[in-house]
N, C-alpha and C positions, 0 to 999 in steps of 0.2 A: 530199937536195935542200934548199939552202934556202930558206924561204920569204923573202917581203918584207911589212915591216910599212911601209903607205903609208898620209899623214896626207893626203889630198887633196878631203877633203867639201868644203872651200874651192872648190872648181872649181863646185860645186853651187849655190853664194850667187847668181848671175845668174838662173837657172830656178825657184830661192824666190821670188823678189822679182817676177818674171814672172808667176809662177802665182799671187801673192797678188792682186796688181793682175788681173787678168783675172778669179780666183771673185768680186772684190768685184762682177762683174758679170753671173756666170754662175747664183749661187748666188739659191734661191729663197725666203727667207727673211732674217730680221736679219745672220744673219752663215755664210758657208758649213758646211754639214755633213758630218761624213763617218762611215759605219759598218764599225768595221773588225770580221769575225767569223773567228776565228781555231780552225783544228781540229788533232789530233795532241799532239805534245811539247813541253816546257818550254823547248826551242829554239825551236822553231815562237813558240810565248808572247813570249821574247825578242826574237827576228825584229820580231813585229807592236809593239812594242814604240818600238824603233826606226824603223818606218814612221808612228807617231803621232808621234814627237819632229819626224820630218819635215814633216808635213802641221800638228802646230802653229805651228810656224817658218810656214808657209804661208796662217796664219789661222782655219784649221778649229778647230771643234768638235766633239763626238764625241756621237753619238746611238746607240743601240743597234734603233733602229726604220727599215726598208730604205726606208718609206715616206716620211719625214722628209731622209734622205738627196741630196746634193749629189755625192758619191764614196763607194761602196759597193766593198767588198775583202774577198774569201774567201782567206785567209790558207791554205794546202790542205795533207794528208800524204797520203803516198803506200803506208805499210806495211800497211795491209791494205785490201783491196775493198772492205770498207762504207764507208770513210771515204770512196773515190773514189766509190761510189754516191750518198751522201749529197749532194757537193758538185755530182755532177753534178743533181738531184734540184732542190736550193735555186736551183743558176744557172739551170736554167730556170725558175723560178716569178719571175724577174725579168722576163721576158720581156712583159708586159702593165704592168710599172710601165715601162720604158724607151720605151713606145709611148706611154705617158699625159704623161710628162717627158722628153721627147727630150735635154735636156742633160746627164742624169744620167750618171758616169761608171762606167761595172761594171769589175770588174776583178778579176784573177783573179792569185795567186806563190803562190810555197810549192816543196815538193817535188815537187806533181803535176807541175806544169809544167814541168820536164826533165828527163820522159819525151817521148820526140816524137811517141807515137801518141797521147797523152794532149792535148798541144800541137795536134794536126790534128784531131784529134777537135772543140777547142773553135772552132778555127778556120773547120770547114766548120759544124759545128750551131749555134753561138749566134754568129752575126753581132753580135747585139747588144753581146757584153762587148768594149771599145775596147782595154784594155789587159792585156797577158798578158808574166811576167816570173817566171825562178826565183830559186834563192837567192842566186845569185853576181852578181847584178845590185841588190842592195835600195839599195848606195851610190850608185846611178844614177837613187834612184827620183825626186828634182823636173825631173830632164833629160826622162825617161820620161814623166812625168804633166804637163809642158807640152807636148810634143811628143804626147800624144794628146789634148790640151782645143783643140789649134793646129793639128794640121798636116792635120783633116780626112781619119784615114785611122786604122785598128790598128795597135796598136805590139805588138811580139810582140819581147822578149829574152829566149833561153835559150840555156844549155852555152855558157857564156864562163867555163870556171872558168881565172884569172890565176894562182890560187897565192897571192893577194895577202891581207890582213889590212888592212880597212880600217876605221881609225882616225877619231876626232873625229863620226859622227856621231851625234845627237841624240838623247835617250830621252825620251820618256814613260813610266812607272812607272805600271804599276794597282793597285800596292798602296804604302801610306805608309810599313809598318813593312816587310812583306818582297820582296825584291827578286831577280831574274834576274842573274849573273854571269858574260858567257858567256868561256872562258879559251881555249879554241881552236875550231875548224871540220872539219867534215868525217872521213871515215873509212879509214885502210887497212886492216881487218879483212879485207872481203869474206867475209861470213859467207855460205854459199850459198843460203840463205834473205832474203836482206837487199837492199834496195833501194838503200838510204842512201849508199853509196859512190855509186853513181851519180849519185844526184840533190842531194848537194852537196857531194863532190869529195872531194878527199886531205887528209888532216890539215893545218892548217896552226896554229900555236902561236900566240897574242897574246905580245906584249913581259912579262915576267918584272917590269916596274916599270912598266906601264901598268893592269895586273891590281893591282898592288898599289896605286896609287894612287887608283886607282874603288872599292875597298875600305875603302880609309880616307875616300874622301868619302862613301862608304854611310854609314859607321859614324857618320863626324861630323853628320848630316842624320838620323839616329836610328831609321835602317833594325835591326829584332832580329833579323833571320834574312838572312843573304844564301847562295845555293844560288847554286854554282859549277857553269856546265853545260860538255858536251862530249859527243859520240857514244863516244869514250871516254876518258875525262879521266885513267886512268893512264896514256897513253901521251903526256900531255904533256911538251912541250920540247920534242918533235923536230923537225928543220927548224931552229931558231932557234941564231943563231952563236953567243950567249953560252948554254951548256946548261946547264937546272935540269928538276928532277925534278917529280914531281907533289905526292911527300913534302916538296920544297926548299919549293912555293909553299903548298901552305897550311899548313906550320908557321910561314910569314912572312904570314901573314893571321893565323893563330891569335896571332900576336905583337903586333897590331893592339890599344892599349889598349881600352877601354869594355865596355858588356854586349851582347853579340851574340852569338848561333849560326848557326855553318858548316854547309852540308849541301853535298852533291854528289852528282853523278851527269849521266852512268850511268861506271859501275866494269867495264870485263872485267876477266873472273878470271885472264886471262894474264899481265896486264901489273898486277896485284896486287901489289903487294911488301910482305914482311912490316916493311922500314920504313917503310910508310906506315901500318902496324897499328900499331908502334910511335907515331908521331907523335900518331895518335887515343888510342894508350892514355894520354897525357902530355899532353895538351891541356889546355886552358881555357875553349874558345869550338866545339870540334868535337862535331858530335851524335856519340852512340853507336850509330850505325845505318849499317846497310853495306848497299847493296842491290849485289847481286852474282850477275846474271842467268850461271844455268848451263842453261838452257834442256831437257837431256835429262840423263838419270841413265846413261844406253845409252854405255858408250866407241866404239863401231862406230856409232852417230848423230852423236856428238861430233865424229868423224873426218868425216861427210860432212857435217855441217851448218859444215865447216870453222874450226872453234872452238877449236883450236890448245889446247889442254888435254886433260887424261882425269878421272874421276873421281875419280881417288886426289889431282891436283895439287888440285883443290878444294876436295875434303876437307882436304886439308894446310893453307891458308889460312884457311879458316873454322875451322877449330878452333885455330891459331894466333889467332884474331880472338877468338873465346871466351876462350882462356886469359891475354889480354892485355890484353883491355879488359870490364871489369867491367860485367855486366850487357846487354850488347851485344845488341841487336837488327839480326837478319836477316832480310831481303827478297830476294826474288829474281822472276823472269821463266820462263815453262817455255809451248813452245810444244811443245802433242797433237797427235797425226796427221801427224806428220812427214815427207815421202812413204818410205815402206818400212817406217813404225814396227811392230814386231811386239809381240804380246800382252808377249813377254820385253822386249824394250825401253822398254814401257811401263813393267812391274811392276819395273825397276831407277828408274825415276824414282819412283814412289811409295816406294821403300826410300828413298833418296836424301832426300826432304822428310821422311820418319819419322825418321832419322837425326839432318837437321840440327835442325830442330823450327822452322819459318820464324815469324815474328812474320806476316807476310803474303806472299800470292804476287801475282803478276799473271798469268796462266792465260792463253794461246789460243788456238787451232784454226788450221790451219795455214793460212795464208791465199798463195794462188800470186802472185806478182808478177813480171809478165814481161820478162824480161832477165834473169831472174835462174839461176846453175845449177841448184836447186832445182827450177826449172819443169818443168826437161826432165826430170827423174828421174822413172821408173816410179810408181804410186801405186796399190797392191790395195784398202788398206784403205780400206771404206767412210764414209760420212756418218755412218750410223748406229754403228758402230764409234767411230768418235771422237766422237761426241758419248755415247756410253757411256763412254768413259775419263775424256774432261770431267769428266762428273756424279762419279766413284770420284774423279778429284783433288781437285774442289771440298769434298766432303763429307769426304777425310781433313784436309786444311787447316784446315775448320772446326773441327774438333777440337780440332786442333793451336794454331790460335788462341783456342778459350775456353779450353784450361787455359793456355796462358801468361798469357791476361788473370785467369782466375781466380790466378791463383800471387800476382798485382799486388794486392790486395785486403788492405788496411789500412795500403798499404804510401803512402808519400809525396811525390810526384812535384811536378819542376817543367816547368812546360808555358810555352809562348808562347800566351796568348787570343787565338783569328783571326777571333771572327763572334759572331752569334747565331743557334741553330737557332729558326726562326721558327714553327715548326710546333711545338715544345714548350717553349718559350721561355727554354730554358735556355742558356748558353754554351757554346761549343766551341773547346776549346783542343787544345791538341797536344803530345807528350810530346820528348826529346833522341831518344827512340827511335820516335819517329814513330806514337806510337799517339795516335788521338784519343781525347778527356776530354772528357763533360759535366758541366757544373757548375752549378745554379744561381748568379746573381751580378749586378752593375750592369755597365751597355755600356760604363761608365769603363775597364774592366778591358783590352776589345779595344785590343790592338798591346802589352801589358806581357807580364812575367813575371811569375808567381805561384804559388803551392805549391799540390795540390790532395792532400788526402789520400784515399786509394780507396778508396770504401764497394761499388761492385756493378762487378761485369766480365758484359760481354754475350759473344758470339762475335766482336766486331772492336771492340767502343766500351768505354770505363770510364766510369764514374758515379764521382760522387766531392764533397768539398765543400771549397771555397777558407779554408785553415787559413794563420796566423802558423805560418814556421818560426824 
């Protein structure tokens, strides 16, 4: 099917201009505020991202304190329960500011909200939040957010997914040097554990020279790092009438003259291609780090958790990825307790991380999300049980990760400086392969590149001192 890439934010310019003039009168303070708190994924990030490029077109400023606040927005994810507990948790503790400031506007997008029992849930409990909107709706958001400061009533949009890829609207950027790239939308996996198809829709691909041209103004603006997202970004292209692969686009990013590094994610391992291994092993601008979530080590879990691989195609990949790309760090994703996980299902997932020897994992506990086929499947194993397996994955990882970092020790690394750890006041940089580095050094250094050679490796962090290479 194909998708449509529509350039129509223009339709939006009426409802900017509306809503600026009206906070210049609503807002309770020098100049209107707004807090945007964003939970979940580097999409999710992206998302809120583009709802600040909005709201500054609109006048707003941006406070991180709810009390301060003129338009407050819980940016939401829907993949595991705490995250839904949480946000439900925070939206009510609004509940005595909106009574003290009645003009204030609450408001609530993201993934939670299309889900519908999630959507009625907020709609009967917190009268107070005005406006409620998923993801397929954000290029609607200054029609939305005059139409609830106007029209004297809640504005509720979700499950409008058009198919559509919508172009020209506005970013805000929370970081100077690194930056969000998102290259397509949505999921056809259907992993049976997985929400995400539902709550925001079917693959649809960005234009193949719209991508590349937010690239090159990244780069020209002096962005170091730009990370290309997608639910899953090897299966871009499809949908789009002129077809390029995921290999085609960022060897044509990689092509992009200046000093910058590419990252991306997330990678399924189905839709891996070893020329896309090839392209990273031959780059100039591509980190060396593949995170490439295989979730169970089980072929018989693999099958129900609907992940269209086996263990052995995995296998095949990542050790093509090893044999091709020098030095290469691997990451991955492994969710325990997977409803029917047996002892033996387990103990091939722990072979599986012994095997590949992961740089880092992301670990976790299986979390039920409802609509999902996952939900309805039987489930023996206990609380306790899985949080036993937990504890034996964390602690073989660990391992696994201090001798990789001890292996790195003397050795020479060039990192991108992103902060300072203020608590030991040293810097913190980050490695092609996604390991962090602390270094003593000047704040000059934060958004550059710089060499650190490695004096001490911990269990996830490397120590080290900023050397002339």
């Amino acid at each position: 099917m194909i998708r449509k890439i529509v350039n129509d934010y223009n339709e939006q310019a009426e409802y900017i201009a509306l809503a600026k003039e009206i906070m210049q009168i609503r807002k309770r303070g020098d100049v209107p505020l707004a807090c945007i708190r964003t939970y979940g994924c580097q999409q999710n990030v992206a998302d809120g991202e583009k709802i600040k490029g909005m709201l500054s077109e609109m006048g707003f400023e941006f406070t991180d304190k709810t009390e301060e606040a003129d338009f407050i927005l819980f940016n939401t994810c829907a993949v595991r329960e705490h995250a839904e507990d949480r946000i439900f948790g925070n939206v009510g503790a609004l509940k005595a500011l909106k009574k003290r400031h009645p003009t204030v506007l609450i408001a609530l997008c993201g993934c939670m909200m299309e889900q519908e029992h999630i959507a009625n849930r907020i709609y009967k409990s917190f009268p107070f939040v005005g406006l409620v909107f998923g993801t397929h709706a954000i290029h609607k958001f200054p029609d939305m957010f005059y139409k609830s400061i106007t029209g004297g009533r809640r504005v509720f949009e979700r499950g409008n997914d058009d198919l559509c890829v919508h172009e020209g609207i506005p970013v805000k950027r929370d970081g100077s040097f690194k930056a969000w790239l998102s290259i397509m939308y949505g999921c056809d996996n259907f992993c049976s554990y997985c929400i995400v198809p539902y709550t925001r829709g079917r693959e649809r691909s960005r234009n193949f020279e719209d991508i590349l041209s937010e690239a090159r103004s990244l780069v020209e603006n002096g962005y170091k790092e730009i990370t290309l997202l997608g639910q899953n970004v090897n299966s871009y292209g499809k949908g789009l009438e002129e077809k390029h692969t995921f290999a085609e686009l960022i060897k044509a990013i990689d092509d992009i003259e200046g000093d910058f590094l590419i990252r991306f994610m997330t990678s399924h391992p189905k839709d891996c291609s070893k020329e896309l291994i090839d392209v990273i092993a031959n780059s100039k601008h591509i980190s060396k780090h593949l995170h490439l979530p295989f979730q169970s080590g089980s072929d018989r879990l693999l099958k129900q958790m609907n992940r269209h691989y086996d263990r052995a195609k995995y296998l095949d990949i990542v050790n093509y990825a090893k044999e091709k790309i020098k030095d290469v760090s691997l990451t991955s994703d492994i969710i325990v307790g997977f409803p029917g996980e047996t002892e033996e299902d387990f103990e091939q997932t722990l072979s599986l991380v012994e095997e590949v020897g992961f740089t880092s994992l992301f670990t976790f506990i299986y979390s039920r999300r409802k609509g999902t086929p996952a939900a309805e499947m039987p489930d023996p194993t206990t609380d306790e049980q899985k949080g036993e397996r937990f504890s034996r994955l964390l602690k073989l990882q660990e391992r696994i990760a201090a001798e990789r970092c001890a292996s790195m020790v003397n050795s020479t690394e060039r990192v991108l400086v992103e902060s300072l750890n203020e608590k030991n006041g040293m810097l913190s940089a980050r490695t092609s392969g996604n390991i962090i580095v602390e270094a003593p050094g000047d704040e000059s250094l934060i958004g550059t590149f710089a060499n650190v050679k490695i004096t001490k490796a911990r269990n996830w962090i490397l120590q080290g001192e900023f050397v002339n290479k």
